[in-house]
N, C-alpha and C positions, 0 to 999 in steps of 0.2 A: 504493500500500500504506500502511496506517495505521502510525505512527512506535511503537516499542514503550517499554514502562516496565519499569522494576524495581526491589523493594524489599527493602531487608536492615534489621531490626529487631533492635535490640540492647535489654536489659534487662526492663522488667515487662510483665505481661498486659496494662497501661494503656497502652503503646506501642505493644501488636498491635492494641490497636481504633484508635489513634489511626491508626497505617498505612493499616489499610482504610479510614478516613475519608479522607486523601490520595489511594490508590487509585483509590478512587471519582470523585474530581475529574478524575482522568488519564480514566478510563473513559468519564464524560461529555461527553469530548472527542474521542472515535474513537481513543486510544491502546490498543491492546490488551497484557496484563501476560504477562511472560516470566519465566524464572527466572533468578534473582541471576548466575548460571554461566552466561548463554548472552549471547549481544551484542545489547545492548542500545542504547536511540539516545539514553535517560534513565535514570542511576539515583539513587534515592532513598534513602538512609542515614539511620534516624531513631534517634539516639542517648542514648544512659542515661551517666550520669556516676556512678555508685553508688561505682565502684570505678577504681584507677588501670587497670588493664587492660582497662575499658571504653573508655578514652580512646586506648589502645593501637591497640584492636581496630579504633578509628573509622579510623585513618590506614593500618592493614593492607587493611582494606577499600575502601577508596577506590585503593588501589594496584593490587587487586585486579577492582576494575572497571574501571578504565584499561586492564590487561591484557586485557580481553575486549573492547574498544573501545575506543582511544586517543583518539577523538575523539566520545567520548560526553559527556556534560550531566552533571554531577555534581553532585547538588543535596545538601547534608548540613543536617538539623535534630535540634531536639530538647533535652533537658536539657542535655548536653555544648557546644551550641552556643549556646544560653542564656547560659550563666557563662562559655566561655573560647571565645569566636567571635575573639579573637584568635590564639588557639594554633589555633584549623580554619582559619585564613587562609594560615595558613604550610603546609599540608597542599598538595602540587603538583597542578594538577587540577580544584581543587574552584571550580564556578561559583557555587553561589549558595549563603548561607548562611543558614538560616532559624532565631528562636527558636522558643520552646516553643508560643507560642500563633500566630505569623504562619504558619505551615504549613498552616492551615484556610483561608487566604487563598493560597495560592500561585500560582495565577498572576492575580495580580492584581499580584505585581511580577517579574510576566514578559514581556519584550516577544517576545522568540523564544526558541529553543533554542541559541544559537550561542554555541561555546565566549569565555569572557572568558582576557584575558591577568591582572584582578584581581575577583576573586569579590565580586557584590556583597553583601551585608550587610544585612537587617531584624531587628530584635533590639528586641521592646516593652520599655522599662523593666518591674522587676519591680512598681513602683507604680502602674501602666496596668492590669498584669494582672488586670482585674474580671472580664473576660467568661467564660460558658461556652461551649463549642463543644463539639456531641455529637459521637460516637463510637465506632460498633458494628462489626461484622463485618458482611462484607453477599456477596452473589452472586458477587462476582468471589473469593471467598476456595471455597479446597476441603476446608475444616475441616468436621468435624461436631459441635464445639464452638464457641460465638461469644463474644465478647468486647463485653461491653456498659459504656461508661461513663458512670459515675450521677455522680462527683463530679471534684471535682480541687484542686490546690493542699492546702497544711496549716498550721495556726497551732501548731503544736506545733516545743517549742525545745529537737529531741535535739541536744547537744554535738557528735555525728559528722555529721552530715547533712546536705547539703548541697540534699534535694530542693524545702524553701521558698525554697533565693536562686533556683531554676532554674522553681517551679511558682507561688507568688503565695500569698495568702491564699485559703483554704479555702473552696471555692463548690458550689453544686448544681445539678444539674442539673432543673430544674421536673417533680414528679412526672408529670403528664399526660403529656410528651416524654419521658419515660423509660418510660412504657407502652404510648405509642403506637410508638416503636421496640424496644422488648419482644415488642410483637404481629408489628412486621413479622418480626423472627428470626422466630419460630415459624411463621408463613407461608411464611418462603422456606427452610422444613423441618429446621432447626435443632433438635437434642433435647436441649441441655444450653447455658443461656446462663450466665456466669461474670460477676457484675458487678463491676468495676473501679474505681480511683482510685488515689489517693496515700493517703488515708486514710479507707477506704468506710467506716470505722464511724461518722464524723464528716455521712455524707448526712443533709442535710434541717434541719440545726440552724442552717440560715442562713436559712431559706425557711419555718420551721415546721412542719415535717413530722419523721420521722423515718427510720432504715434497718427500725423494726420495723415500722411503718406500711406502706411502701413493700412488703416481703417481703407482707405481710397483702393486699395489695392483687393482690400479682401470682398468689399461690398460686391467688386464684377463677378468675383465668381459666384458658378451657377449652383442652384438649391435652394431647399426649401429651411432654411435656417435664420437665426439670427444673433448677433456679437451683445455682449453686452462690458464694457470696462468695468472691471472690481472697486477702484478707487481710485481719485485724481486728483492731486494740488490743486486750489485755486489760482495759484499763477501759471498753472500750466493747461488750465484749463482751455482753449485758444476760441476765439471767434470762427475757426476753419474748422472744427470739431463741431462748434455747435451747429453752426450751417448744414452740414453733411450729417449729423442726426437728425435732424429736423427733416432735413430732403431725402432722405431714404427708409425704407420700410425695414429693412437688413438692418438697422442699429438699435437698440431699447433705447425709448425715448425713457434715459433715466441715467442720473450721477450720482454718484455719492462721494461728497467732499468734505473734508475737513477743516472747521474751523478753527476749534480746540476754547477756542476764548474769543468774548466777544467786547473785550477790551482791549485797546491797541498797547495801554503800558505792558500788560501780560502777556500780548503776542510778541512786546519785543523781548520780552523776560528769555521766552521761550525761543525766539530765535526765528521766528514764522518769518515768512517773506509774502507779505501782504500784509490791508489791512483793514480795518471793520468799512470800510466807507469803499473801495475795491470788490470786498467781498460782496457786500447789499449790492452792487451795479451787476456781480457778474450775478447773482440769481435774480434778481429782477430781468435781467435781459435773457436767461433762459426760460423762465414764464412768460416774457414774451412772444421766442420765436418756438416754444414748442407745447402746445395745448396739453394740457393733463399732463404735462413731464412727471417725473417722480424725483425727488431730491433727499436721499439722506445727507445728514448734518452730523458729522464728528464733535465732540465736546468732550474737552475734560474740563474737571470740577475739583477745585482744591490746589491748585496749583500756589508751590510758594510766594507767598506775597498776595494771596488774594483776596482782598478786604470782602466788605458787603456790597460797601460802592461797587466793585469788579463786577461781583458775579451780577450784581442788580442790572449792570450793563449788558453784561451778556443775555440774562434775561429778557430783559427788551429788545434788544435785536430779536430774537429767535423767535419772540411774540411777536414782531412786524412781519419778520420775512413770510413767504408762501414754500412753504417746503410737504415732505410728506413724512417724513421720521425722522428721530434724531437716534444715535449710538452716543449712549454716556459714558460715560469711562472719570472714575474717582483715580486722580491723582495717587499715584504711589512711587516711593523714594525705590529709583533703581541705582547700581552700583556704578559707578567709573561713568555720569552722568554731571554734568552741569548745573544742573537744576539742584542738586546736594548741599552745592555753595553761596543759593540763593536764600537769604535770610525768612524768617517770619512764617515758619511751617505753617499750616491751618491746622487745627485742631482737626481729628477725623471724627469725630461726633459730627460736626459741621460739614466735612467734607459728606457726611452719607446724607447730611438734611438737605444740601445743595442736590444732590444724585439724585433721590427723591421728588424734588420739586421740578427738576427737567424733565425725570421719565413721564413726570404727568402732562409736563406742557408735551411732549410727545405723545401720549397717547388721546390728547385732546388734538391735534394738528391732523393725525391721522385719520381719528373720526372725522373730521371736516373735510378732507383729501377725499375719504371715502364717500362719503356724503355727496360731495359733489360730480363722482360719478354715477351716478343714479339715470339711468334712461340713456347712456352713452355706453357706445360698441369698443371692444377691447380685443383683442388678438392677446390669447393666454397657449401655455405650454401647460399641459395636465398630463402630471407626473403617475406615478407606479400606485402611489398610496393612497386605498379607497377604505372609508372610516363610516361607519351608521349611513351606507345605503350614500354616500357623497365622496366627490375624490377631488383632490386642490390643485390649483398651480399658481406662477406665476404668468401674470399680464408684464408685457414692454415696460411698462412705467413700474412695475415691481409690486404691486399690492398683490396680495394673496386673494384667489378670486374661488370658489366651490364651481359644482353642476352636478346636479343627478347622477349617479355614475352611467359611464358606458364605455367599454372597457378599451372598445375600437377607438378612442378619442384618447387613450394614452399616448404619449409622447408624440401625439399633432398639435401643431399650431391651430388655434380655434379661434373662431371670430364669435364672441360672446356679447349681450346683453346684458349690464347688469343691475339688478330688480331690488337688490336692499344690501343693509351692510350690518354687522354682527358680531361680537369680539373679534374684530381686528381683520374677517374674513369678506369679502364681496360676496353675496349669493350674485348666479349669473343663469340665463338660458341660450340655447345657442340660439343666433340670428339665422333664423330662417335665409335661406338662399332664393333668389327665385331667377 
């Protein structure tokens, strides 16, 4: 019988393609993939450091796969393993510990599978890290959305962030190999690819190329699919991007950009490169050129130095703007970060009362998002998973939309009605054709 794997992915959409890139390697070796919760003979943990609780989650998990096989291969990589492969050493269990970029290489420092009494260790200095290594979703995944990575690494020096000590300097991946695994998604019947990075707005300015070029190039080819970007700077956000979402049916009319703070003293704290008055022109000009768009809004909350007055700022931007969700994110002290050196921590009592008061102005934004599509047609992707007689997807602009089930409407593009809206869900019927 063929030895089995499994994979648990912690933090961004650039994680999940990077997993099925791992995957894959397991696959081309007669390993077949199980799920995280069933006993496994390998499991694979590939880890996000963004937040202390990601670090948490690494060593919960690991405990947690011993439990389902005490004498399974415990392999942990990733951001987390990157920067504090001494703190995963101490984690009981864990065989082999891989950085960000040796994972693409993994068993090439494998000789067997047999548990060690000290986990060995590959971890490239972060001034090695040149190379690119690609990274898509591929057959062995049961998604009806793929995860394509175009770039990686970032030369940008936010105060809180710890993703350049973990990812390297900013690279790209070669147009042509990013279309030629473009094409294969969509052959292996893929209808919404999501392209990924650390900082996708930043593709192609190492290579000479660009992310508007790239979009331009993929929209001609033929099929029944569509691109969606995972996440984009607002300075990189371009007028040639939005134009070309707005004018083609091929792009999700939808961004999600980060602001972090909606006070300019704390965006210079933090090191952003824009600013609150920038920022209100570029979403106001994409609810201009693009009807029903969909906008998430990145926030952190607590940031050193941030009075009442700050956040009170921030708050009212976010209560003006037109957006459709916000990601909160509480402030937390990471290591070999800038932000450490900034005075006048927040109490974290406050920082969760701050956390609290924007999920709700978010979940209030989004009822009204929803609300206002009421009696308007939508083009949804309706996924695998059907619940009480109903199965979900997503719409272009990103809300989460139902339909009666019908099992032949899984992973098609559907052109939908939609009729009310309901914990956070769109009911919808499909638009008669005639």
């Amino acid at each position: 019988m063929s030895k089995k794997v499994s994979f648990h992915t912690l933090g961004c959409k650039l994680n999940f393609s990077e997993t099925s890139a791992i995957g894959k390697q397991f696959v081309e070796r007669g390993f077949s993939i199980v799920n995280f919760n069933d006993k496994s003979d390998v499991y694979v943990i590939n880890t996000c450091t963004v937040t202390d609780g990601a670090d948490k989650e690494c060593r919960q998990i690991v405990r947690r796969a011993l439990r389902n096989n005490p004498n399974a291969f415990i392999i942990v990589t990733g951001c987390y393993t990157q920067l504090r492969s001494d703190e995963v050493k101490k984690i009981k269990g864990v065989d082999l510990i891989l950085g960000s970029n040796d994972k693409f290489n993994l068993f090439s420092k494998i000789i067997d599978f047999e548990k060690n009494e000290n986990p060995a260790v590959y971890v490239t200095p972060l001034d090695k890290m040149s190379e690119f290594y690609s990274a898509f979703s591929t057959e062995a995944d049961s998604r009806t959305r793929a995860f394509l990575k175009i770039q990686d690494g970032c030369d940008y020096t936010c105060t809180y962030c710890t993703i350049p000590l973990a990812r390297g300097k900013s690279r790209s991946d070669a147009k042509k190999n990013v279309l030629r695994n473009f094409k294969k998604l969509i052959e292996n019947g893929y209808k919404e690819i999501i392209l990924t990075g650390v900082n996708v707005g930043t593709y192609g300015q190492d290579i000479n190329e660009s992310l508007y070029s790239l979009l331009a190039e993929m929209i001609k080819i033929e099929g029944d699919f569509r691109i969606r970007i995972s996440s984009i700077e607002p300075n990189l956000l371009t007028d040639e991007i939005i134009e070309l979402t707005a004018s083609s049916a091929k792009l999700c009319k939808h961004f999600h950009i980060p602001l972090q703070s909606g006070s300019d003293e704390i965006l210079s704290k933090m090191q952003r490169r824009y600013n609150t008055k920038t920022f209100k022109k570029l979403i106001e000009k994409i609810n201009r050129k693009i009807p029903d768009v969909g906008i998430g809004i990145d926030v952190i909350v607590g940031f050193p130095g941030e009075s009442d007055n700050h956040f009170n700022e921030t708050y009212n931007l976010l209560n003006d703007l037109k957006y459709s969700y916000l990601h909160v994110f509480t402030y937390s002290e990471r290591p070999n970060t800038k932000a450490l050196n900034i005075p006048d921590a927040v109490d974290f009592i406050v920082r969760k009362e701050r956390n609290i008061i924007l999920r709700k102005l978010s979940e209030e934004k989004l009822k009204t998002f929803q609300q206002n599509l009421i009696g308007k047609e939508l083009q949804v992707l309706f996924e695998h998973s059907v619940k009480n007689g109903m199965m979900k997807g997503f719409a272009s602009n990103y809300v989460r939309v139902s339909l009666p089930e019908n099992t032949a409407l899984i992973n098609e593009l559907v052109d939908v009605k939609i009729i009310g809206s309901e914990d956070q869900i769109c009911r919808s019927v499909i638009v008669d054709s005639k």
